[in-house]
C-alpha positions, 0 to 999 in steps of 0.5 A: 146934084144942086138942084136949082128947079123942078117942073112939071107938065101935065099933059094928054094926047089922044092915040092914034087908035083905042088900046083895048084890054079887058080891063079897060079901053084906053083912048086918051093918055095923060102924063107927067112930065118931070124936069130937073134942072142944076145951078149950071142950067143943065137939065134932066127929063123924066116921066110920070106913067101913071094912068088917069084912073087905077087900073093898071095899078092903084096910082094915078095922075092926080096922086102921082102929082099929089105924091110928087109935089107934097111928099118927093119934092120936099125930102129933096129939098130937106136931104140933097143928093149927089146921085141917082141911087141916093135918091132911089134910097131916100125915096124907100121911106115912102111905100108904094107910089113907084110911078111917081118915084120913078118920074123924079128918078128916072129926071136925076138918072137923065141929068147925072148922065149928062153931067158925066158926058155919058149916054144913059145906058152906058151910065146904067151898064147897058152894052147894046148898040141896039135894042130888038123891038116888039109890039102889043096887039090890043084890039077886040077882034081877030080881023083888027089882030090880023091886020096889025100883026100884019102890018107890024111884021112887015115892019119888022117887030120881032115878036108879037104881044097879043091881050087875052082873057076868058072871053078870048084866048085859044081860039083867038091865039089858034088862028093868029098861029094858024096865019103866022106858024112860025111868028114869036108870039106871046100872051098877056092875061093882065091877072084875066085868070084864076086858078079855076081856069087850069085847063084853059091856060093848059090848052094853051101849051100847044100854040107854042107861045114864049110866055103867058104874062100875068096870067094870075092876080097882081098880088100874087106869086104863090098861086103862079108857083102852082100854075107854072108846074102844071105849064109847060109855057113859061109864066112872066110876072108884070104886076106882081113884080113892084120891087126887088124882093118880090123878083128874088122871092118869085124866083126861088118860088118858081112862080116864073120863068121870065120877068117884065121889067117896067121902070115905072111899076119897079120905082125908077131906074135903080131898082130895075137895075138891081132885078135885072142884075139878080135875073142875069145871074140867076139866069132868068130872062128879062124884057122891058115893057111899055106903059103906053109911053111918050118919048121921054119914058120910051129913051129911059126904056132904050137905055134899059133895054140895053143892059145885057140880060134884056134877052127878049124884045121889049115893048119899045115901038116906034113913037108914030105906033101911038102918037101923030107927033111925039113930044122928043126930037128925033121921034123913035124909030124901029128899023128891021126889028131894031131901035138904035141906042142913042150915043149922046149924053143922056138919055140922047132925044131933045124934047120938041118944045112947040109939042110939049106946049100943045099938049101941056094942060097945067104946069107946076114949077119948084124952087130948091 
């Protein structure tokens, strides 16, 4: 690919209100930015989606910035690609640290898509012409759930994400049902559960949820197998899901029923192409999740969810869900529960320089 340069900005922008889970409450997000540029000029944008502290996964800023910068950039450097996927390859000697592959990945599948005059999802095999849009309530009382949900319906999501644990499950479910009778919704644990908890996710049965999400420990399918005999509710695996072989192993364990595919948990937009393709022939439902994203991840997640086995609405909301002012020009937008799928090379956004300027904390350039 002739790679001339590559950047990186690490930035932070405060949200517009905290995202509260059991795990933690995020008010802040901080990130990377990845920028790849050729010795034509031609330059392609990916995202770093790591946390600042490991609580989602055990990747952070730091260490994706460490990973990327000591480890990624120099086996680019000492074996050239000509393709995304090469790179997807070339990366496989190094374990774990998918966000921070998936950065540098996801940057190459952007400039790849340009070089071809392609929009990224038609690069990618994605068929949409729009992508359905749901969204996650993440708060910590039934008044603040209720008045979301409200607002996002009247908005026009087409299904509701709701956070749960011990401490606040079927009760709180119960009465956003009660309000909604008919509303899609489902629940994610985050591994909040044990299988000590059985009765409790059984009662869940009968609030008519499209699935529980996570509700066992992230390094976990055999546990969820067991879980999902005893549910009638269908279990999806986030966390457990880092690569293709743990999609095809949960799969002919039945440890699920449905799969969320994160570009960044899975190491970029290669292998979330290789378990989309296993689940669309097994006949698995697939949905793309969020990461608390900037624009640059969410245009990457649009081109995913185009692809056709992304039966269900994926964690793609409008940029303004998050941010004041995105760091993508035009900002995203959900429409009557719709995201268009951008027609133009790449991954179809600008980036909005003074934005990205303004929340730019330290840069790091790279010659190749």
């Amino acid at each position: 690919m002739n790679l001339a340069l590559i950047e990186l900005f690490i930035i932070e922008m405060p949200l517009k209100s905290p995202f509260i889970t059991h795990l933690g409450t995020v008010r802040d997000r901080e990130g990377i930015i990845v920028k790849v540029t050729d010795n034509d000029g031609v330059s392609g944008m990916g995202e770093g989606v790591a946390f600042s502290t490991p609580w989602y996964t055990e990747e952070t800023v730091k260490t994706s910035i460490h990973m990327i910068s000591d480890v990624l950039i120099p086996l680019l450097k000492k074996h050239p690609v000509n393709h995304p996927e090469e790179a997807a390859a070339l990366f496989q000697s190094v374990r774990r640290n998918n966000m921070a592959k998936a950065a540098i990945e996801t940057a190459l599948w952007d400039l790849y898509a340009k070089k071809k005059g392609q929009p990224l999802s038609k690069a990618i095999g994605g068929t949409r012409e729009v992508v359905a849009s749901g969204v996650v309530v993440a708060v910590d009382s039934i008044k603040n759930a209720l008045k979301q949900i409200e607002e996002y319906v009247a908005e026009g999501y087409q299904r509701i994400k709701v956070k749960i644990n011990p401490q606040q499950d079927y009760e709180f479910l119960a009465e956003i049902r009660k309000c909604y009778p008919d509303l899609p919704i489902m629940a994610d644990a985050n591994s909040a559960y044990t299988l000590r908890d059985l009765d409790r996710l059984k009662a869940l049965d009968e609030l008519n949820l499209m699935m529980i999400e996570q509700p066992l420990s992230p390094n976990d399918i055999i546990q969820h197998a067991a879980l999902q005999k005893e549910l009638q509710t269908p279990i999806c695996l986030d966390e457990s899901i880092v690569n293709f072989e743990d999609a095809r192993n949960a799969v002919e364990l039945g440890s699920c029923k449905v799969i969320n595919i994160k570009v960044g948990r899975v190491g970029g937009l290669t292998e979330a192409k290789r378990i989309h393709d296993y689940c669309f022939q097994h006949n698995i439902p697939v949905w793309c999740g969020g990461m608390i994203e900037f624009g640059i991840s969410r245009a990457h997640n649009i081109a995913l969810a185009s692809m056709p086995g992304f039966s269900i609405p994926g964690d793609i909301s409008s940029s303004s869900r998050f941010w004041e002012e995105d760091i993508i020009a035009p900002e995203i937008t959900v429409e009557n529960g719709v995201t268009q799928v951008p027609t133009s090379p790449g991954i179809g956004f600008k980036i909005n320089e003074k934005r990205l300027k303004e929340t730019t904390t330290a840069t790091i350039d790279f010659q190749l």
